[in-house]
C-alpha positions as CSV (number, residue, x, y, z in Angstrom):
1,X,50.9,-13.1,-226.7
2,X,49.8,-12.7,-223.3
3,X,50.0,-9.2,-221.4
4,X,53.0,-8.1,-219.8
5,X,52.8,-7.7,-215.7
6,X,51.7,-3.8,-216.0
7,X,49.1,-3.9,-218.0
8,X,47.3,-6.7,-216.9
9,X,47.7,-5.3,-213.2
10,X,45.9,-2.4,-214.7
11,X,43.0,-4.1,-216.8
12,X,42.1,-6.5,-213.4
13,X,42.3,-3.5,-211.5
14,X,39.8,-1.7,-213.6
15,X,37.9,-5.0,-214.4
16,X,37.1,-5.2,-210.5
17,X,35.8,-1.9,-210.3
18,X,33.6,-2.1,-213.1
19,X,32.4,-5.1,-211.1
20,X,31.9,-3.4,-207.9
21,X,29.6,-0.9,-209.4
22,X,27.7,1.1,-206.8
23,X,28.9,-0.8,-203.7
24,X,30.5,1.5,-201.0
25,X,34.0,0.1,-201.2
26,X,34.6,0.6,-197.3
27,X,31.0,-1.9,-197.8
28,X,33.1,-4.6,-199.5
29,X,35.8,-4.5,-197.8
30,X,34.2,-4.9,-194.0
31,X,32.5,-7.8,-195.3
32,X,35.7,-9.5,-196.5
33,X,37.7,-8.5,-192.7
34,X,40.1,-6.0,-195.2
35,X,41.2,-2.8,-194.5
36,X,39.5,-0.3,-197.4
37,X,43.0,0.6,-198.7
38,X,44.2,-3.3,-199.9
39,X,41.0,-3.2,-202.3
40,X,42.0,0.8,-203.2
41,X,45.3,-0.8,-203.9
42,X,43.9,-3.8,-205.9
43,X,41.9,-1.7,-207.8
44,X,44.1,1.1,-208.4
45,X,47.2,-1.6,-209.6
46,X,49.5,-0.7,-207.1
47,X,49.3,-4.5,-205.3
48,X,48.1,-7.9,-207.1
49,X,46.2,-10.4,-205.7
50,X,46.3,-13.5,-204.8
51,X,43.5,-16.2,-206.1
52,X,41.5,-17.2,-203.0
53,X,41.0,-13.1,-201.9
54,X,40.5,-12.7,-205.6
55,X,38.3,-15.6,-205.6
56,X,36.3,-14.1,-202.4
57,X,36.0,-10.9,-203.9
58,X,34.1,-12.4,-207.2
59,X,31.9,-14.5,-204.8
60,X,31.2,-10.9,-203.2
61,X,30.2,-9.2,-206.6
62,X,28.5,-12.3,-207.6
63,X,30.4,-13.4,-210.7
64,X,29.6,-17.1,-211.9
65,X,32.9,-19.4,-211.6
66,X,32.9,-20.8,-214.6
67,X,33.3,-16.7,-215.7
68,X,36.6,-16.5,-213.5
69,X,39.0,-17.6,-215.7
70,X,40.0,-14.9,-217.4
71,X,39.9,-12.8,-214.4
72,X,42.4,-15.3,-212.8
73,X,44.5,-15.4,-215.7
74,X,45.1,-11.5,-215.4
75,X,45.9,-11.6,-211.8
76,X,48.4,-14.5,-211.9
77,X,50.2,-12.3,-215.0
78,X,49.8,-9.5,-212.6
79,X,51.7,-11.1,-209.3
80,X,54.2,-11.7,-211.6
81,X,58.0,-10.0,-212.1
82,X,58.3,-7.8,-215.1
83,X,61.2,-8.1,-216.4
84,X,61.6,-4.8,-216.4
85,X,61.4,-4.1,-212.5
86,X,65.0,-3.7,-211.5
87,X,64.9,-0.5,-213.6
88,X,61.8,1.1,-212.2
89,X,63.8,3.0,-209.6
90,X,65.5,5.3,-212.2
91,X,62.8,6.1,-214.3
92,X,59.4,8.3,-213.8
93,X,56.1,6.3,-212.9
94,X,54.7,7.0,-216.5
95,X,57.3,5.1,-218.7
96,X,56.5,1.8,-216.6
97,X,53.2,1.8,-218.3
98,X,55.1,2.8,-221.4
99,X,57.8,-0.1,-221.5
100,X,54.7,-2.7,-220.7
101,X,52.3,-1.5,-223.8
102,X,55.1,-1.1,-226.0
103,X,56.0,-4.7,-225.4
104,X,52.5,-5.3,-226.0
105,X,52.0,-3.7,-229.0
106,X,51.6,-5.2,-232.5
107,X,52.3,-2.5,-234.9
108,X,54.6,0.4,-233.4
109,X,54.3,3.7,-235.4
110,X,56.6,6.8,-234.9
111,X,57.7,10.7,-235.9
112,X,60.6,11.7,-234.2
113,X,62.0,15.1,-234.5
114,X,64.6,15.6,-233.1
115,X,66.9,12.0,-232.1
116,X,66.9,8.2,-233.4
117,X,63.6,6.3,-231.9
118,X,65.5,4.3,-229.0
119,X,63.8,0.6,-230.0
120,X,67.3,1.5,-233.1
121,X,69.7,3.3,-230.6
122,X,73.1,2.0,-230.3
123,X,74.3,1.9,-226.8
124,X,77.0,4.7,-227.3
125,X,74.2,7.0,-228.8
126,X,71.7,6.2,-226.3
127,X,74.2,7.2,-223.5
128,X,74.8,10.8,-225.1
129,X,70.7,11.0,-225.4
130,X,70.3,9.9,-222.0
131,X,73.3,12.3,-220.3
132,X,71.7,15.2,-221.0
133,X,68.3,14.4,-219.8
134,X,66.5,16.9,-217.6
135,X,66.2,15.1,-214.5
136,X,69.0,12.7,-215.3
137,X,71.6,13.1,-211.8
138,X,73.7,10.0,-210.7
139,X,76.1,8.3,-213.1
140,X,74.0,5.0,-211.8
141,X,71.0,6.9,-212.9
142,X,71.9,7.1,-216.2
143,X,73.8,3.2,-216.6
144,X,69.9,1.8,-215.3
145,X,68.3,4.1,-218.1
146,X,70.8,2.9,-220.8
147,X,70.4,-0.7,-219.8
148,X,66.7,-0.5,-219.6
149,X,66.8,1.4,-223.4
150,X,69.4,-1.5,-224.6
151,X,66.8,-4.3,-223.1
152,X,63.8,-2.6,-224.6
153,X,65.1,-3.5,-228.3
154,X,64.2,-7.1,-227.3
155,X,60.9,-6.6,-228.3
156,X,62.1,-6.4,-232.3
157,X,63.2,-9.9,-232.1
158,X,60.7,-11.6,-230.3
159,X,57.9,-14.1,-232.1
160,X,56.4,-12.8,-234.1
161,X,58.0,-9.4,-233.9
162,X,56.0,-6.1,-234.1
163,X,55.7,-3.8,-237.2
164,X,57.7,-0.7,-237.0
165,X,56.8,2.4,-238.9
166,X,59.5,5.5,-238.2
167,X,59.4,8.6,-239.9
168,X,62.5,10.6,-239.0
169,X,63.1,14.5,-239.5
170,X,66.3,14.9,-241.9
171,X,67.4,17.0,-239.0
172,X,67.8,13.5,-237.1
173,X,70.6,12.8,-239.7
174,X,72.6,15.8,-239.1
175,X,72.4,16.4,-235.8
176,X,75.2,15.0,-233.9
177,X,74.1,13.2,-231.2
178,X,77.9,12.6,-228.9
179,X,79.8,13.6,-231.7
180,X,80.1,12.9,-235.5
181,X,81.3,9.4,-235.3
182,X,78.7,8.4,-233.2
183,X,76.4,9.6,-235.8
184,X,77.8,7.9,-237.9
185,X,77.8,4.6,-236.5
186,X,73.9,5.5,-235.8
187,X,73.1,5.6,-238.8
188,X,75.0,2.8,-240.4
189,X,72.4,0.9,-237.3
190,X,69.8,2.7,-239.0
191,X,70.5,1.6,-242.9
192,X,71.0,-2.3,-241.1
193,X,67.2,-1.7,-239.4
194,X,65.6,-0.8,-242.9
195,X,66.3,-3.9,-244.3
196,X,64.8,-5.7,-241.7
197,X,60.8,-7.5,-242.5
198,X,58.8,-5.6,-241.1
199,X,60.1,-2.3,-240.7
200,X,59.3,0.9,-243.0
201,X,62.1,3.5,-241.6
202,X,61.3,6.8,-244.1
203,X,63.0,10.5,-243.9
204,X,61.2,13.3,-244.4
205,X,63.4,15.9,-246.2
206,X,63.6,19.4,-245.4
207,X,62.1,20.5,-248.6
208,X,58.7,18.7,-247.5
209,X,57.8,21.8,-245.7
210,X,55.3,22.5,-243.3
211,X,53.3,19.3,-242.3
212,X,51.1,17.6,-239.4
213,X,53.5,16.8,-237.2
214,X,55.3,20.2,-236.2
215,X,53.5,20.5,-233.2
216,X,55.4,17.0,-231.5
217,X,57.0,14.4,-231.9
218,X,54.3,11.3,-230.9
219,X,53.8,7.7,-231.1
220,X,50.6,5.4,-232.0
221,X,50.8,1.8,-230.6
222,X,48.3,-0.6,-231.4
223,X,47.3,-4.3,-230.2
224,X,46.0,-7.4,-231.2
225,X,42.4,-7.7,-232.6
226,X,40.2,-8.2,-229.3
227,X,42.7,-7.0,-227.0
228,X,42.7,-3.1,-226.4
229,X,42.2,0.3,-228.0
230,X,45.1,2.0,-229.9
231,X,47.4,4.5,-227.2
232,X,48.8,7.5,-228.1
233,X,52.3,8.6,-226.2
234,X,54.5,11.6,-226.5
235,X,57.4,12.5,-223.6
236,X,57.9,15.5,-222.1
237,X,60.5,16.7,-220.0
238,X,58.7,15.4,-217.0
239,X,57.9,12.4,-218.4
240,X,55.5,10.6,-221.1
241,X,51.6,11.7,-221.3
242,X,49.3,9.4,-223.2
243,X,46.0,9.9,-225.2
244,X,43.4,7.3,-225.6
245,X,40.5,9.3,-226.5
246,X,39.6,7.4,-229.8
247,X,39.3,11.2,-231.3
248,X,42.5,12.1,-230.1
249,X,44.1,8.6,-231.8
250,X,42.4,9.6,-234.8
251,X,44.1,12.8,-235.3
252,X,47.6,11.3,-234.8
253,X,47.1,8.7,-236.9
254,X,45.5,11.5,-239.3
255,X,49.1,12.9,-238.9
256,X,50.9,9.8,-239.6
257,X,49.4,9.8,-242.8
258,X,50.3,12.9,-243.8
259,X,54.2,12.6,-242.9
260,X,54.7,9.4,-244.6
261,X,53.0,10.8,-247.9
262,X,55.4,13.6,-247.6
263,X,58.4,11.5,-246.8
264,X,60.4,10.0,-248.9
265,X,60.1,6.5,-250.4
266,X,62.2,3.6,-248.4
267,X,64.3,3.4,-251.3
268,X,64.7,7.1,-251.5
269,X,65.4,7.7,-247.6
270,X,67.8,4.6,-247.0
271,X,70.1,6.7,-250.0
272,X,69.8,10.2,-248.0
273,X,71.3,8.4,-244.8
274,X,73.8,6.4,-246.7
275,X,75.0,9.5,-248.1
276,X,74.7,11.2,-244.7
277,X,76.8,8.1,-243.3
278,X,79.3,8.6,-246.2
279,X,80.2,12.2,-245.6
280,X,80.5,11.4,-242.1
281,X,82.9,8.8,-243.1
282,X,84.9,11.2,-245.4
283,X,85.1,13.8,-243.2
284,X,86.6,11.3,-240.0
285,X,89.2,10.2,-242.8
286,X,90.2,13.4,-244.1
């Protein structure tokens, strides 16, 4: 699958830099006639670039032609629209990055506190989620945010789809996100999700106890063999913050392990929300 706009912006970017090495980059630039901000902004992934400045800039640093192609290949990706861009302007810098490596990603693993993972939000849940957001204003705001969380879920049906692997707090089953019918249709989403290939949706009851992951709730996605390193990201009020220090990866996946060996089994956890579902149901009708 090839790389989604972001990221490939970012991996030329750095690519180039690597390249540059020890020259001055107010050197380079004067000997191409640019201005030392376009290459700050090449390199940094603020601007693409096009092929013949990319192509001068290579013949600059000395790289063979026949060694270009891949190089090209990431900045034609990069110059082009993500799909994702008429949504930028409602959301903080960080989760750009975020939408384009979890689109990337192969195998999406999760712990999640405190709501339903949005990639198995309904829309009516997601709204109630999204309303009381910290630094959520405009009613426009919070219709791009929905819309881009909606458009997200994409990614689950693509070819060939990414593994998911969500471990949910039972507290996530009785909390009630915009009311109990809401809930309740949430979950009924959430019972259709585990059946799906591919996806291993566990609970971990209250009765598991203290465990790795009551610090935060966190994320591990990883990519296709040759491509890039695993990522960790958590959000925060002020937006997402990833890890990449293979250490830091280590000790979340470390914790992964840990909460879905304490978890129940799919069979066992597709019964608790069923049952969840059903008392919701019972108490709507009585």
């Amino acid at each position: 699958m090839a790389r989604v706009t972001s990221t490939a912006r970012h991996e030329l970017g750095n690519e180039l830099r690597r390249l540059r090495g020890e020259r001055r980059a107010a050197d380079v630039a004067t000997s191409l006639s640019w201005s030392e901000s376009k290459l700050s902004r090449i390199e940094t992934a603020h601007t693409g670039i096009t092929e013949p400045d990319l192509d001068r800039l290579l013949t600059a640093y000395g790289v063979r032609v026949e060694d270009r192609d891949r190089l090209r290949d990431l900045a034609r990706r990069g110059r082009t629209r993500a799909w994702w861009t008429p949504y930028r302007s409602s959301v903080p810098d960080p989760y750009d990055e975020y939408v384009a490596l979890e689109a990337e990603a192969v195998l999406i693993s999760e712990w999640e506190t405190a709501v339903v993972p949005g990639l198995l939000q309904t829309d009516e849940y997601a709204r109630a989620v999204i309303e009381v957001g910290a630094d959520v204003g405009a009613a426009e705001t919070i219709q791009r945010r929905l819309a881009l969380r909606m458009a997200r879920q994409a990614v689950l049906t693509r070819e060939p789809p990414p593994e998911l692997r969500i471990v949910l707090d039972e507290a996530v089953l009785h909390r009630e996100v915009g009311g109990p019918e809401v809930l309740r249709r949430q979950l009924a989403r959430l019972l259709e999700a585990s059946e799906r290939p591919g996806v291993e949706l566990l609970v971990l009851p209250f009765s598991a106890g203290a465990h790795a992951g009551m610090a935060e709730p966190f994320m591990v996605l990883e990519f296709g063999v040759g491509t890039r390193a695993p990522i960790v990201h958590s959000e925060g009020l002020t937006g997402g913050l990833f890890r990449v220090k293979p250490t830091d990866v280590d000790v979340y996946r470390d914790a992964l392990s840990d909460l879905r060996e304490r978890a129940l089994s799919a069979d066992q956890s597709r019964t608790a929300i069923a049952q969840r579902e059903e008392a919701l149901r019972f108490l709507a009708a009585s």
